[in-house]
N, C-alpha and C positions, 0 to 999 in steps of 0.2 A: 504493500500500500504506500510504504513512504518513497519509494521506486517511480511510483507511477505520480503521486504529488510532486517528490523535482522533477520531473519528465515535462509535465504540465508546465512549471515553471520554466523552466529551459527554454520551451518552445515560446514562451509568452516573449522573453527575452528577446529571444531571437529573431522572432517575429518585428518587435520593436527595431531593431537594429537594421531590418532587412528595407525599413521603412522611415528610415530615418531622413527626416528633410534638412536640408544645407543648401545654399549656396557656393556651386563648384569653384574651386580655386583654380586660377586661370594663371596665377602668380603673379609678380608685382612687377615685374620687367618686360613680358610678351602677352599681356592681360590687356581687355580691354583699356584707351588709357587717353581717349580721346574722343571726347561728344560732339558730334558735327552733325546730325541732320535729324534728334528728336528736339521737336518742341520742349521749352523749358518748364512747362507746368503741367507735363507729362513725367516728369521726374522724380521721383523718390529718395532719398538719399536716406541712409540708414545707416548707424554705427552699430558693432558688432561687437557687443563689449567681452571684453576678454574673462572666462573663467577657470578655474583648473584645469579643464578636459575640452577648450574651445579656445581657440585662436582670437585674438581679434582684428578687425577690418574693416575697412569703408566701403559700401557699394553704390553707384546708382544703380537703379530698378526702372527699365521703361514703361509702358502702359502696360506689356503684355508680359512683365515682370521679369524679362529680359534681362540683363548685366549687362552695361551700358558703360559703367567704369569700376574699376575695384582699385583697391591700395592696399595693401597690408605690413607698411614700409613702418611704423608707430607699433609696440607693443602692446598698448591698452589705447582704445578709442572711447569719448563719451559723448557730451556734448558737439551737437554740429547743428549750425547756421547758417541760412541763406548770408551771404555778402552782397552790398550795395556795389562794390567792385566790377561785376558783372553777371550776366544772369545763369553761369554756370558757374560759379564762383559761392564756395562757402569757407567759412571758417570754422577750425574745430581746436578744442582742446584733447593732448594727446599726452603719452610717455611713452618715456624712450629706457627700458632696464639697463645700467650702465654697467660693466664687470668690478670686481675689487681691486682691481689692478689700476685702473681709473677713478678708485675713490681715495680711502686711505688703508686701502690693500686690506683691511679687517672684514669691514661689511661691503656689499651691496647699496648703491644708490640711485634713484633715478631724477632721468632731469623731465621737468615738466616743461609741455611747451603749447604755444596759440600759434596757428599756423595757420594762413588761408591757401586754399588750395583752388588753381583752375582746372577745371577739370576738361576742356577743351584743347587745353595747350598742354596740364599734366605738371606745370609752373606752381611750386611751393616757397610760398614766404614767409620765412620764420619772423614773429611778431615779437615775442617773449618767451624767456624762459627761466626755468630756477631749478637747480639740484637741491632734491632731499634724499635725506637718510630713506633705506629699506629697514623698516622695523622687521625686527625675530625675535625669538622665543614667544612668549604668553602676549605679547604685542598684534594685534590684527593688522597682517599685511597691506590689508588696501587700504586706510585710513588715513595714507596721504598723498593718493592718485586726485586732486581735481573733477569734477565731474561734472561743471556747470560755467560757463561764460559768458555774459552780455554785453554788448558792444554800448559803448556811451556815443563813440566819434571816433573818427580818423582814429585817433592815440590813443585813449581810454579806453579799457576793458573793466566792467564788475567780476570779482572772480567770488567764489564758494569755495571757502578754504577749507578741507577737511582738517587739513592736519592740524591748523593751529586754531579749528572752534572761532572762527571769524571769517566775516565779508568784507574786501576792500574792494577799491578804484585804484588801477595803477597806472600811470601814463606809459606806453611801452616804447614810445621814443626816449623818453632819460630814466627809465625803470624806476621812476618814484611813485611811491604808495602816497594818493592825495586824501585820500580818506576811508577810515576803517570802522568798523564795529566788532564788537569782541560779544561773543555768545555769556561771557562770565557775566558781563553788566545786566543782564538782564536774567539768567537763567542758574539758579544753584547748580554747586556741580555733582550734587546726589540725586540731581532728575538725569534722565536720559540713560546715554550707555553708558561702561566704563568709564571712568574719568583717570588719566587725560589721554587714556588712547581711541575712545571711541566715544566720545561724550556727546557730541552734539549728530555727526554724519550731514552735518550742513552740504546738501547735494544739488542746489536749484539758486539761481538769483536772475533778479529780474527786473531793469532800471524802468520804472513806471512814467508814463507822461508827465504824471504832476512834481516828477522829481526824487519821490520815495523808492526805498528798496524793497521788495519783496525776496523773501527768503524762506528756502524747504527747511525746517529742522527737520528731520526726520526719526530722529531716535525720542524724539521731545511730541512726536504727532503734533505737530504744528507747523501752519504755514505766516510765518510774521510780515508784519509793517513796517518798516525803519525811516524814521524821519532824522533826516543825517545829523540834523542837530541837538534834538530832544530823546533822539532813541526809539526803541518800539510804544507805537499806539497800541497797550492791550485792547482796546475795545475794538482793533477790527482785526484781533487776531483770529484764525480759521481753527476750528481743534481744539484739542484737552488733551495734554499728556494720557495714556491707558483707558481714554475713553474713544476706544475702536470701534464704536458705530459712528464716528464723524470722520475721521482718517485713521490708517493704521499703516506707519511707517512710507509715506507717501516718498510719489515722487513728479517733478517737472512740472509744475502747479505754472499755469498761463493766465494773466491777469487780461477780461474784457472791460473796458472803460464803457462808461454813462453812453456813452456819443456812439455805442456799438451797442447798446440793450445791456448792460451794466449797470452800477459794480457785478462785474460777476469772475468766477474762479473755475475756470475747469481743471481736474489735475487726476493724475495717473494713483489712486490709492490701491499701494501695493497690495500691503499682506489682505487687502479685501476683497485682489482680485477684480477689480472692477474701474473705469473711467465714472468718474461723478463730476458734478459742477454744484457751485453754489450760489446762490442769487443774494445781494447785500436786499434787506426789506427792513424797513423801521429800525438802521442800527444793529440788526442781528443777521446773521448769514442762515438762510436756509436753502433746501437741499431743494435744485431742481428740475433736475436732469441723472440718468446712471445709466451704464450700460457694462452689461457681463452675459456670459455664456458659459455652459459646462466644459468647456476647454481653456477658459480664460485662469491663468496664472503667475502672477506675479505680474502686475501691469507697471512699465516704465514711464510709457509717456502716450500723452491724447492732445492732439492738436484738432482747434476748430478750425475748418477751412471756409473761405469767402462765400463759397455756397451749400454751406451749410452743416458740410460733412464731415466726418470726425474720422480721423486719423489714428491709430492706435497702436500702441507696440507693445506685444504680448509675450513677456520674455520667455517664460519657462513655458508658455504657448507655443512659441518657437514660429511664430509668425506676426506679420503688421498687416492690419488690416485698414478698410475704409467702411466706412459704416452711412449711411445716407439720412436723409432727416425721418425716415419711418423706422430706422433702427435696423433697418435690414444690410447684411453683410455685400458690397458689391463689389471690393477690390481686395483679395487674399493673398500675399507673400510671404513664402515660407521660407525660413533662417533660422538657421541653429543662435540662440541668445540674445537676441539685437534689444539693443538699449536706446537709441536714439533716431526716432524719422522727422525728414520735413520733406514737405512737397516745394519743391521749388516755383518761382511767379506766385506764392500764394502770402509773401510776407512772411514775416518771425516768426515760427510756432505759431500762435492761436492770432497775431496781431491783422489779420484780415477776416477773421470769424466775427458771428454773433456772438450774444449769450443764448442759450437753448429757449427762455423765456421767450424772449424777442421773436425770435425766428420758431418759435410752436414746436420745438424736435420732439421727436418722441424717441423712449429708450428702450433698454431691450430687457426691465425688471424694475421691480416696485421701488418708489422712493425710500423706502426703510431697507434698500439694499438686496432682499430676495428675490430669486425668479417670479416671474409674474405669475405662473403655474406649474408647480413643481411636477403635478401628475400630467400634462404636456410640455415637459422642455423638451428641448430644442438643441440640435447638435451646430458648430458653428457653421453650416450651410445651411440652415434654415430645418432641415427634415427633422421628423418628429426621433428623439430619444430610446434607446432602447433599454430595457430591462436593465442591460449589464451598467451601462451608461448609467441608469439613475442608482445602481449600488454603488459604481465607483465612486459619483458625485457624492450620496451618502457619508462613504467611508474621507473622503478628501476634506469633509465639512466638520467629520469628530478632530480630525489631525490638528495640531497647534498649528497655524499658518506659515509664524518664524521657522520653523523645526520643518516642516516640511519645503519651507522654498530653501533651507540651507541642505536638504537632504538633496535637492534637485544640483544645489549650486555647485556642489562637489560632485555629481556624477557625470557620468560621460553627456555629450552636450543632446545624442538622439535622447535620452529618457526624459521619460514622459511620470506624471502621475502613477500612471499605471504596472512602469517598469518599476518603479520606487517602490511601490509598495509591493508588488511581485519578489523582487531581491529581497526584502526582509521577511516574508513568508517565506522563503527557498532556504535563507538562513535559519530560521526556526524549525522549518523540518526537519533541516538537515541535524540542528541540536538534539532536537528530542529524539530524530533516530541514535544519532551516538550514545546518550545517555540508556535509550532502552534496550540496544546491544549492550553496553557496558552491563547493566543491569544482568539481561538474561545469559552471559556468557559468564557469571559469578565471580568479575570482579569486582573490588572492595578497596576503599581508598583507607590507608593505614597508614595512623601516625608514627612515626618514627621510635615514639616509647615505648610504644605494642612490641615492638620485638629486642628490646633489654629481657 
């Protein structure tokens, strides 16, 4: 019997593997590397954020989800921007893993860098950059990769400093920081993660019309205000620290102004699995707009587009999608891990959308976050759910959300949900057959005193 349950598992495995979706690597020097004859708002551009068991990469996507250009020249990719430069022209922030022999020969360092890239010509221009330490031992290694950049001007960039639990402005013609904010001012440092290696995960900034900073805490579930002079306006902070029915560990939060059907906030709320928005009403933010599906996993980022449609990047979904103003799926790209999309011709992130309010969108699940009908969901093509579908969903909804997107983030980049949880039943079989062998073949574990 326990023969024929790994057997089961094996195959479930396998299966997964055999089905795994990527993005073929074309390589960085004879790879697509020059956009010349698709329209610019036919474009996708998507970073491919790097995990243990996944590369990372830049690709365009044409309409017909084509690979258009790739780069894989950067170790870790995150944030990436259309550029006013030109219309295939973006900017991203990147690292570069340095050896020890180039640091101080003991540790590991990397240099961060803002680079804009044309993707026509394949022409890179290093804008900024800065070497830090690679933390190790009991230290979380990614905690001081960059993950977020906003362009102020010409010279000015807003950066989201993980490492050091602040948001500055730093001009990158003479490398001076004009102005900063420190997470300590405002935040104890017994909220959040670790302190001081993973205290804040500040992952998103966002230079607002009227001047203010928007900024992702993410460890702190909130999305803040920053008035460069006074500090954070709690009253229009987004969130509650551990109250994960408002956000839970959020990511890439896109500010809509008044002047577009605003205040309003669309943003990628991970551990909830889901794109939500929030509409500013009498001083208090409510919810409303959401969309998720039984496939959706760990969402990174959701951008509103001009007409209407919502952009999505579904990491551990392992696809970006396009979602329309009835909520229905109408542009599918499949990529092992991708953390960042924008559609090029369409503006910054969300800076050419509505708010959901304004423009009527409808989503794809109740404002209090659940499917709109659990006994008909819906697979992310529209078709109705199957049996096994609504037990995985099930068993995916008991799982701690954290525990399970870290169980994904360490595996190989094809698993899925369903591989995850497969390897640890394969695992337990496989214990309790050892133990009930050991049992019936009458061995006996004995202490060393026993035989004085």
């Amino acid at each position: 019997m326990f023969a024929i349950l790994l057997m089961i598992c094996i195959s479930v495995l396998a299966s997964g593997y055999t089905q795994q979706v990527s993005v073929a690597d074309p390589g960085t020097t004879n790879g697509p590397h020059g956009i010349t004859n698709v329209p610019a708002d036919e474009i996708t551009v998507v970073t491919d954020h790097k995990s243990p068991t996944v590369g990372s990469k830049l690709v365009a996507l044409g309409p017909n989800k084509e690979v258009v250009y790739y780069n894989a020249t950067l170790d870790y990719y995150s944030d990436v921007d259309p550029s006013p430069d030109g219309k295939f022209t973006v900017t991203y922030v990147g690292v570069e893993d340095i050896p020890k022999k180039q640091c101080d020969d003991k540790t590991r360092c990397r240099r961060i860098v803002i680079e804009r890239l044309n993707m026509s010509t394949d022409e890179v221009d290093r804008l900024y950059s800065r070497v830090v330490p690679t933390y190790g031992g009991f230290q979380i290694p990614y905690t001081n990769r960059w993950h977020d950049i906003d362009r102020v001007n010409d010279t000015h960039f807003a950066v989201a400093d993980i490492e050091r639990d602040r948001v500055f402005i730093v001009n990158t013609s003479s490398e001076i920081i004009t102005w900063q904010w420190q997470a300590l001012a405002h935040y104890s440092y017994e909220s959040g993660g670790p302190f001081p290696n993973d205290f804040t995960h500040v992952n998103d900034v966002e230079v607002l019309p009227d001047g203010r900073i928007m900024a992702s805490i993410r460890n702190q579930d909130e999305v803040v205000f920053i008035n460069r002079t006074s500090g954070v306006n709690e009253s229009w902070t987004l969130g509650e620290e551990d109250n994960h029915t408002i956000l839970f560990g959020q990511h890439n939060p896109d500010y809509i102004p008044k002047s577009q059907g605003g205040p309003a906030v669309i943003v990628a709320d991970s551990h909830n699995d889901r794109a939500v928005e929030y509409q500013r009403v009498n001083g208090t933010w409510k919810q409303s707009w959401v969309w998720k599906d039984n496939r959706m996993q760990w969402t990174r980022d959701a951008d509103r587009l001009p007409n209407g449609h919502t952009l999505i990047t579904d990491t551990h979904g392992n696809r970006v999608i396009e979602v329309n103003k009835n909520g229905e799926i109408i542009w599918n790209a499949q990529l092992n891990f991708p953390y960042d999309a924008e559609r090029l011709g369409t503006g910054d992130e969300s800076a050419g959308g509505s708010s959901a309010q304004s423009a009527r969108l409808t989503g794809r699940a109740n404002l209090d976050g659940a499917m709109k009908d659990k006994t008909t969901a819906t697979t992310d093509d529209g078709s109705s759910a199957t049996l096994s579908t609504k037990m995985l969903t099930a068993v995916e909804d008991a799982l701690p959300a954290k525990v399970l997107n870290a169980a994904l983030y360490v595996m190989p980049g094809w698993f899925s949900v369903l591989e995850v949880i497969t390897l640890f039943i394969g695992i337990l079989i496989a214990l309790i057959w050892s133990l009930v062998e050991v049992y019936w073949r009458g061995y006996r574990l004995r202490l060393p005193i026993d035989r004085v």
